[in-house]
C-alpha positions in Angstrom: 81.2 33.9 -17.7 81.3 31.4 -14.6 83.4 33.9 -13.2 81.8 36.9 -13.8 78.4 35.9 -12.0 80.5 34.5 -9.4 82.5 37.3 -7.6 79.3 39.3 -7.2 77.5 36.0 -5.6 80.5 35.5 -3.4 80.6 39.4 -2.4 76.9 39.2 -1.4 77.8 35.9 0.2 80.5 37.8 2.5 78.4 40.9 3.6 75.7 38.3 4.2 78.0 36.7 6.6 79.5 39.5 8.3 76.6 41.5 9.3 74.4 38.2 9.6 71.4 39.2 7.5 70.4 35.6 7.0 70.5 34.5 10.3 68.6 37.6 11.5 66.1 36.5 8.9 66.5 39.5 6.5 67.9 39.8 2.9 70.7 42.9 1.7 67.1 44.3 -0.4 65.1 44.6 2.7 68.1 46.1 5.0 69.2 48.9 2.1 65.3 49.4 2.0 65.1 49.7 5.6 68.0 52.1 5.4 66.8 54.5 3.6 63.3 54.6 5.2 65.6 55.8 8.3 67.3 58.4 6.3 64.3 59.6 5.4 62.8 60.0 8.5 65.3 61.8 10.0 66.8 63.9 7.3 64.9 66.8 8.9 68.2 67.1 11.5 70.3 68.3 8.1 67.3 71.4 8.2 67.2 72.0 11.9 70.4 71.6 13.2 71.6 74.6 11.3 68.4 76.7 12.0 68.6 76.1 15.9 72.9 76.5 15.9 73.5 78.8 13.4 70.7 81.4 14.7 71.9 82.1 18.0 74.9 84.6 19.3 77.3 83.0 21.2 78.4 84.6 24.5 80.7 86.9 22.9 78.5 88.0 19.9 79.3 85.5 17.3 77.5 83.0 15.0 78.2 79.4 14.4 79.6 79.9 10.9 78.8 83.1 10.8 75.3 82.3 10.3 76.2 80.2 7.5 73.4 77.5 7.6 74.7 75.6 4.7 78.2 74.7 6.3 76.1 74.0 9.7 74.0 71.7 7.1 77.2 70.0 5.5 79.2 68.8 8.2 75.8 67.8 10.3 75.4 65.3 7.4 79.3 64.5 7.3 79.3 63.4 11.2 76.2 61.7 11.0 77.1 59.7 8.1 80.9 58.6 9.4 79.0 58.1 12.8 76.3 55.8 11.6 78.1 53.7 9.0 80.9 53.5 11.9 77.3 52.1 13.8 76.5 49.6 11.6 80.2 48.0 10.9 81.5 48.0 14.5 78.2 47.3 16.0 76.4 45.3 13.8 73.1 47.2 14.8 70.6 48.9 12.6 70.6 52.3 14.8 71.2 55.7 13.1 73.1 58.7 14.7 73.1 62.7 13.9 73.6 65.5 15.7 70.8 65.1 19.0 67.8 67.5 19.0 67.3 69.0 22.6 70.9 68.6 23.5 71.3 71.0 20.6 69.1 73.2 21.8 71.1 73.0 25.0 73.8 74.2 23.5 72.9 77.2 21.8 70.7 78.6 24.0 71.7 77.4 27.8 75.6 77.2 26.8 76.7 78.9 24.4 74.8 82.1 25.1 76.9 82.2 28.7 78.4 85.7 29.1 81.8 85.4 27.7 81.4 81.8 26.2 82.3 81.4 22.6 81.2 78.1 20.2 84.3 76.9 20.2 84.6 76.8 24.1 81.0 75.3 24.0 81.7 72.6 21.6 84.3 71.5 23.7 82.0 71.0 26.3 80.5 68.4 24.1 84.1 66.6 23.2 84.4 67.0 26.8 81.1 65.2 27.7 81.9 62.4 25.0 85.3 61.8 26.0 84.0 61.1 29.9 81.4 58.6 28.3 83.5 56.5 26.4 85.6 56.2 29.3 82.6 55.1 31.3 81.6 52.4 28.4 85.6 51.3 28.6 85.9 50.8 32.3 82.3 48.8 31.9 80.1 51.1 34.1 77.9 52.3 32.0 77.1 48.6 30.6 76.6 47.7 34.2 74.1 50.4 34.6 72.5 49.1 31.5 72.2 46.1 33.1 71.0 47.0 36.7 67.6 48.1 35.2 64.9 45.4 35.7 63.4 44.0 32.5 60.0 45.7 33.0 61.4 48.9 33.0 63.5 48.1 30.5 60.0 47.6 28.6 58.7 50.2 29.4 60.9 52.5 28.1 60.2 50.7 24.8 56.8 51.4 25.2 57.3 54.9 26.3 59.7 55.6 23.3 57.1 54.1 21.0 54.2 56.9 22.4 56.8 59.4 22.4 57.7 59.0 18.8 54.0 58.7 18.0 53.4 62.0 19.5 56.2 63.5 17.5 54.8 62.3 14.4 52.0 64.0 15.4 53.4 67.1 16.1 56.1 67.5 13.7 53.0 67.1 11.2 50.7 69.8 12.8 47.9 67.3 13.1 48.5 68.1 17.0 49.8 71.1 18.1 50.0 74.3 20.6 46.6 76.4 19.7 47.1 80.1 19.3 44.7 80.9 22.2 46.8 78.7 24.9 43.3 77.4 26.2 44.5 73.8 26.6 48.3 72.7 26.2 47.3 70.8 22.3 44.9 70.6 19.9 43.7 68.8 16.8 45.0 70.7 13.9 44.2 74.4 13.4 41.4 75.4 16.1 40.2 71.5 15.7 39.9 71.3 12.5 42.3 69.6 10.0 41.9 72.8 7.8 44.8 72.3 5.6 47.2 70.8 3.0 50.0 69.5 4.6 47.7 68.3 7.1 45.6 66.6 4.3 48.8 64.8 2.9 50.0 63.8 6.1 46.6 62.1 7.3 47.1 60.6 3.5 50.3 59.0 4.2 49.4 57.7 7.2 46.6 56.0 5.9 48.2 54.6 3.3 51.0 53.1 5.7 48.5 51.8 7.9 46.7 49.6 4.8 49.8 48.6 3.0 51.1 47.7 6.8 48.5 45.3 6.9 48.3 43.9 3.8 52.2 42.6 4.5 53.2 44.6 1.4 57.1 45.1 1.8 58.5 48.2 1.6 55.1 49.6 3.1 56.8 52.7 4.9 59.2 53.5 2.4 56.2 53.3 -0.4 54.3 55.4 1.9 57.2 58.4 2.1 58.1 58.4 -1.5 53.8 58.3 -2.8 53.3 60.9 0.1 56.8 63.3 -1.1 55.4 63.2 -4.6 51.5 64.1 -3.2 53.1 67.2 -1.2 54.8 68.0 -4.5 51.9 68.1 -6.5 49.7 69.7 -3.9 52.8 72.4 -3.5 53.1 73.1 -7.1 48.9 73.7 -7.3 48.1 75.4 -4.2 51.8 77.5 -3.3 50.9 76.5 0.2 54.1 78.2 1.2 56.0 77.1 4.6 54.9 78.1 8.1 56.0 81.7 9.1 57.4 82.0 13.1 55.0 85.0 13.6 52.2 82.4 13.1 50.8 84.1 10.0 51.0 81.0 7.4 49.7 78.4 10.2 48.2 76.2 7.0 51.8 75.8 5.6 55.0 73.3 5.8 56.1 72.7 8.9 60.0 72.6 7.4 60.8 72.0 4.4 58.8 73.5 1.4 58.4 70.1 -1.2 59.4 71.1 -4.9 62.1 70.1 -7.4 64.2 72.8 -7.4 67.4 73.6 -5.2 71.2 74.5 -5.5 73.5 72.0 -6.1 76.8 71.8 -5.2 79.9 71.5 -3.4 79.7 71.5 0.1 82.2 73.9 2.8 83.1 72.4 6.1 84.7 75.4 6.8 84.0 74.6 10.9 85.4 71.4 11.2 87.8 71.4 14.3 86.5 74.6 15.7 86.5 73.6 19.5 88.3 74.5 22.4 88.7 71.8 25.0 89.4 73.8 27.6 88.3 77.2 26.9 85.4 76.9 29.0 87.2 76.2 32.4 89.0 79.9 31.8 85.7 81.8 31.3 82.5 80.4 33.4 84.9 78.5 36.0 85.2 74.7 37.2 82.3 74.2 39.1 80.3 75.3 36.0 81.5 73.5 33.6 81.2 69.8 35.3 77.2 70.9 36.3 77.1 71.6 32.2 79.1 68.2 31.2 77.3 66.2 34.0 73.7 67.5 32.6 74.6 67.0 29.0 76.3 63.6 29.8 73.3 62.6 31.6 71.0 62.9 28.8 73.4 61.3 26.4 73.9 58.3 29.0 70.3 57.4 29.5 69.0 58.4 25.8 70.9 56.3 24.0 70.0 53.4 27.0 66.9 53.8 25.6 67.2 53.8 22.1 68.8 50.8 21.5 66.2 48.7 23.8 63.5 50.2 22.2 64.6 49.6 18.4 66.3 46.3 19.4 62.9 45.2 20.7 61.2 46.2 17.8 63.9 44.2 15.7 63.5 41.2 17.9 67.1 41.6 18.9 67.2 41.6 22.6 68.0 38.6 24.6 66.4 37.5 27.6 67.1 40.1 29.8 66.2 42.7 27.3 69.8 43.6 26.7 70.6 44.1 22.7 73.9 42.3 21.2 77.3 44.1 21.0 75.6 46.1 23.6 79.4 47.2 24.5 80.2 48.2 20.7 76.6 50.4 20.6 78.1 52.3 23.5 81.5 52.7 22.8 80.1 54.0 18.9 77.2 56.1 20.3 80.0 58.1 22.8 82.9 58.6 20.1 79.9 60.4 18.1 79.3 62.8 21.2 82.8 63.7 21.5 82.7 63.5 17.1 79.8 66.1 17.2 81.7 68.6 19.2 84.7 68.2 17.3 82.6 68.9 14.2 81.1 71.9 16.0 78.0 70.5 14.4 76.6 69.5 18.8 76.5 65.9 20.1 76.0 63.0 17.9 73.5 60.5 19.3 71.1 57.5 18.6 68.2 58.5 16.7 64.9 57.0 17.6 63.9 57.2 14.4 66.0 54.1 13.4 62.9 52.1 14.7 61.2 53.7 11.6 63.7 51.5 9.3 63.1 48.6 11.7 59.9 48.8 11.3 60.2 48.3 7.9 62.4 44.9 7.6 66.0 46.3 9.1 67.9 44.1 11.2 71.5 44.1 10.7 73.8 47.1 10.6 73.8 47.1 6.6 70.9 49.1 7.4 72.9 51.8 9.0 75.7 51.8 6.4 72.7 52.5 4.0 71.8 55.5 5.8 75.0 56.5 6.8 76.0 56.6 3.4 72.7 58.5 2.4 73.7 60.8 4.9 76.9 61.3 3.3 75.5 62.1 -0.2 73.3 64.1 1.2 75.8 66.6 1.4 75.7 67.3 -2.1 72.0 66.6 -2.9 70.4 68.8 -0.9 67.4 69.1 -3.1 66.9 65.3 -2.7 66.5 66.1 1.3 64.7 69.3 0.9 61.9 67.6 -1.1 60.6 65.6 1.8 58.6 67.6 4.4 57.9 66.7 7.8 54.3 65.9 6.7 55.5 63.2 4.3 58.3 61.5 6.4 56.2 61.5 10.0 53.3 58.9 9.2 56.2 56.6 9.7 56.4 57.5 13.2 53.4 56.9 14.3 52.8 53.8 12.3 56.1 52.4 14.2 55.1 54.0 17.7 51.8 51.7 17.3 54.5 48.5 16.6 56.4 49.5 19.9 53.3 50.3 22.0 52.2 46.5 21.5 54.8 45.4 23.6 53.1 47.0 26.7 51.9 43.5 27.5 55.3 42.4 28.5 54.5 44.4 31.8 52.2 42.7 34.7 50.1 45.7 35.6 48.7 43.7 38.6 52.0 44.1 40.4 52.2 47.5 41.0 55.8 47.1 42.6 56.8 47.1 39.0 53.9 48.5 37.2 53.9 52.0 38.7 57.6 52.7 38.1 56.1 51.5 34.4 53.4 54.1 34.3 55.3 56.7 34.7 58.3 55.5 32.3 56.0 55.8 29.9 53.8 58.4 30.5 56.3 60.8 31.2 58.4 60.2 28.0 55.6 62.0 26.0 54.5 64.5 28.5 57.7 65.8 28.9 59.1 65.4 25.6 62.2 64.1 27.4 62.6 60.3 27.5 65.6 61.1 30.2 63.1 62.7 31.8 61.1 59.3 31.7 63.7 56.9 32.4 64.5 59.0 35.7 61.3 59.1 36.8 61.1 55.4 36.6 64.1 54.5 38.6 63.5 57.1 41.2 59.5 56.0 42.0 61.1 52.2 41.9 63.9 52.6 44.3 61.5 54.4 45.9 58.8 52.0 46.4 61.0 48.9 46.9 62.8 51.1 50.2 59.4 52.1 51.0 58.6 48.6 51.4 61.9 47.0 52.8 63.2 45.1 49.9 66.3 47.1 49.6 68.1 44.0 48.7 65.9 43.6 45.3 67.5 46.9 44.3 70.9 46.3 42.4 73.5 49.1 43.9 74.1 50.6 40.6 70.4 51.6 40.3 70.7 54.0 43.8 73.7 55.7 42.2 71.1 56.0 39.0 68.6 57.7 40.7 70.9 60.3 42.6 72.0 61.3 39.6 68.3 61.7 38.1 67.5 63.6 41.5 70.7 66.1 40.8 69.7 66.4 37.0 66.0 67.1 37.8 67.3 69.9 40.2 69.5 71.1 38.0 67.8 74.7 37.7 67.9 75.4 41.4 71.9 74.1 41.7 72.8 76.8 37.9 71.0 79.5 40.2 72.8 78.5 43.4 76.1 78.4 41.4 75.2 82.0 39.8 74.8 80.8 36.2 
C-alpha cells in the first residue's frame, strides 16, 4: 500500500520541482486550472484561422486546403499545441502560442493574393521569417534589444497590452463595436443600446467575474466561462438567436461560434502539413520583395512577442528588476521555432498569445500551465464540439477582467517626468487605437529617442534602441516603399 500512494506523491513531488510551482507560490490544481482558462480564451483561433486562410484565393487561383476549413482547423490546433507545451517545458513560462491573428491576415490577403504567388510559396515566407528570428535570438540580438528598452516603457507596454486586451473583449463581444451608420468610429452595442442576447450573457459573465474576483474565490475566471458557456447554451436553445450574418442582417446574433451540444466528431486530416516552398517566392515576386515581406512580418513577430511576455510576466509577478521575465532567452528561441513551425504547417505564424494573461490572471505561474493548454489544444483536434460550444461572448469577460489587472500597474510610470511619460502615453494609447501593439511599441521608441536627441542626452539612449526605431520608421512606411517597389 505504502508504495502505491507513494509513486504518485513522488511524481507530483518531481513536476513540482521542475517547473517550480512551489517556489512561484502556486499548486499543480491552480496551474492546470489556469491552463485551461487560457485555452478557453483563445480557442476562438481554431474558428478563425481557417475562416480568414481557407477563404481567400491564392495568387494563382487556389485555396488553402481547397477551402477545407476543417484541415485549416486541425493542424491550427496541432501546431499550437506542440508549440505551447514545447513553451512551457523549455521555457518554464505560462505563455500560450497559436497561429497569430493579423499576421494571418497578412498572409492571405497582402501575400498570398500577389499575382502569381501560391500558399505554398507564401508559407515559406513565414518559415523564412522564423528561421531569421531564431537566428537573431541565437546570436543574442534580439535579447539585447529586449534589454535596451527602458523599464518605463517596458511598463507601459504592459499597461497598453492590458487596454488593448480590454478593448478586444469588448469588441469580440459586440458590447463595442463599428455602428452601421459610420457616424462615429464605435459604439455601445447595437445603435447604443445593449439590445441583445449574446450581449446580455456577456455583460452576465463579466459581472459575475468581477464579484467572484473580489470575493478571492479561486477559479473565479474559469467559473465565470464555464456558468456563462452553459447561460449561452440555454439562452441558444430558447431563443435560436442564430450567429451574426457578414451582410449585417443578424446583428443580435453570435459573434463566432453558435453555443449548443451538437457537432461532428472525429478524426482529424492534416492533409497540409509540409505544404511550403522555401524559396518559391524569390522566383515569382523577385528579391527585393520578398525581404520587404519577411522584414514586415519579422517585425511584428520581433516586437509582439517582446510584449507579451512582459506584459503576462508582470501580471505573474515574474519579472526581475529590470522588467525582464526568466528564461527570457528560451521564450525567444520557443516563440521563433513556432513562426518558422506555423509556416511549415501551412497553418501562418505561430506566436505568443496575449491571452495567456487570462490564465495568469487566474493563479498560473509556471509552464505546467502551458502544457495544460497545449495539451487542450491538442485534443481539441478531435473535440471540436467541446470548442465550438464556447462563443466569443462567454470566453471574453476574461479579457477585460485581466486588462483591468494589467492596467493597475500604470503606477509604475512617473507621469511628472515627461522625458519618460510621453513615450508612455503613447505606448499605451496607441496599442488600442491601432489594434496593433507593434504599432505601440514603435511609437514609443521613436517619440523617446526622439525627445532624448531633441534634448541632448543622446548618451542616455542605448545604441540598440536607434537601430529599433529605424526599423519602426521603415515598417510604418512600409506602404509607400510596396508602391515604390511596384507591389
Amino acid at each position: 500500500m505504502a508504495t502505491t500512494t507513494t509513486a504518485p506523491l513522488k511524481q507530483l513531488g518531481a513536476i513540482d520541482r521542475y517547473f517550480k510551482i512551489t517556489e512561484r507560490g502556486s499548486t499543480v490544481g491552480t496551474e492546470v486550472r489556469g491552463g485551461l482558462v487560457t485555452f478557453f480564451t483563445m480557442a476562438y483561433i481554431i474558428v478563425l484561422n481557417p475562416i480568414i486562410l481557407g477563404g481567400v484565393a491564392d495568387g494563382t487561383g487556389a485555396k488553402l486546403a481547397d477551402g477545407d476549413f476543417a484541415q485549416i482547423a486541425a493542424v491550427t490546433a496541432l501546431v499550437a499545441g506542440v508549440m505551447t507545451i514545447l513553451m512551457g517545458v523549455l521555457a518554464n513560462f505560462p505563455l500560450a502560442l497559436a497561429a497569430g491573428l493579423g499576421l494571418n491576415a497578412v498572409v492571405a490577403y497582402s501575400i498570398a493574393t500577389i499575382p502569381g504567388m501560391s500558399w505554398a510559396d507564401a508559407m515559406g515566407i513565414i518559415v523564412l521569417e522564423g528561421l531569421i528570428i531564431l537566428v537573431l535570438v541565437l546570436t543574442g540580438f534580439r535579447e539585447a534589444v529586449f534589454k535596451a528598452v527602458p523599464h518605463e516603457l517596458k511598463v507601459a507596454i504592459s499597461v497598453g497590452i492590458g487596454l488593448f486586451i480590454a478593448f478586444i473583449g469588448f469588441v469580440d463581444a459586440g458590447f463595442v463595436r463599428i455602428p452601421a451608420s459610420l457616424a462615429t468610429p464605435v459604439e455601445l452595442g447595437i445603435g447604443g443600446s445593449l439590445s441583445s442576447w449574446p450581449i446580455f450573457v456577456f455583460v452576465v459573465g463579466l459581472l459575475l467575474a468581477i464579484v467572484l474576483m473580489i470575493r478571492k474565490v479561486r477559479g473565479a475566471i474559469l467559473i465565470s466561462i464555464i456558468s456563462t458557456t452553459v447561460l449561452a447554451i440555454i439562452v441558444e436553445g430558447i431563443a435560436s438567436v442564430g450567429a451574426q450574418v457578414p451582410d449585417g442582417s443578424n446583428p443580435g446574433g453570435w459573434k463566432l461560434n453558435v453555443p449548443h451540444l451538437a457537432g461532428n466528431w472525429g478524426m482529424p486530416d492534416l492533409g497540409i502539413l509540409g505544404n511550403f516552398s522555401l524559396l518559391g517566392s524569390f522566383r515569382n515576386i523577385g528579391v527585393v520583395a520578398v525581404i520587404l515581406l519577411v522584414f514586415t512580418l519579422m517585425l511584428a513577430d520581433f516586437f509582439d512577442t517582446m510584449g507579451t511576455m512582459v506584459a503576462v510576466g508582470g501580471e505573474a509577478g515574474l519579472l526581475d528588476e529590470e522588467g525582464n521575465p526568466p528564461n527570457t532567452r528560451q521564450i525567444l528561441i520557443v516563440d521563433s521555432v513556432a513562426a518558422a513551425a506555423g509556416g511549415m504547417g501551412s497553418v501562418s505564424s505561430n506566436t505568443s498569445y496575449i491571452e495567456s494573461a487570462a490564465g495568469v490572471g487566474d493563479g498560473a505561474r509556471t509552464g505546467l500551465a502551458s502544457v495544460v493548454t497545449g495539451i487542450a489544444f491538442l485534443l481539441s483536434m478531435f473535440l471540436a464540439p467541446v470548442v465550438a460550444m464556447v462563443p466569443y461572448e462567454a470566453a471574453t469577460p476574461a479579457l477585460v477582467v485581466v486588462g483591468f489587472l494589467m492596467l493597475t500597474q500604470v503606477t509604475g510610470i512617473d507621469w511628472k517626468n515627461y522625458e519618460v511619460a510621453l513615450p508612455a502615453f503613447l505606448t499605451i494609447v496607441l496599442m488600442p487605437f491601432t489594434y496593433s501593439i507593434t504599432a505601440g511599441i514603435g511609437a514609443g521608441i521613436i517619440s523617446f529617442v526622439v525627445i532624448k536627441l531633441s534634448l541632448g542626452k543622446a548618451k542616455q539612449v542605448h545604441p540598440l534602441l536607434y537601430g529599433a526605431a529605424a526599423m519602426f520608421i521603415l515598417y510604418f512606411l512600409q506602404g509607400p516603399l510596396r508602391s515604390w517597389i511596384g507591389f
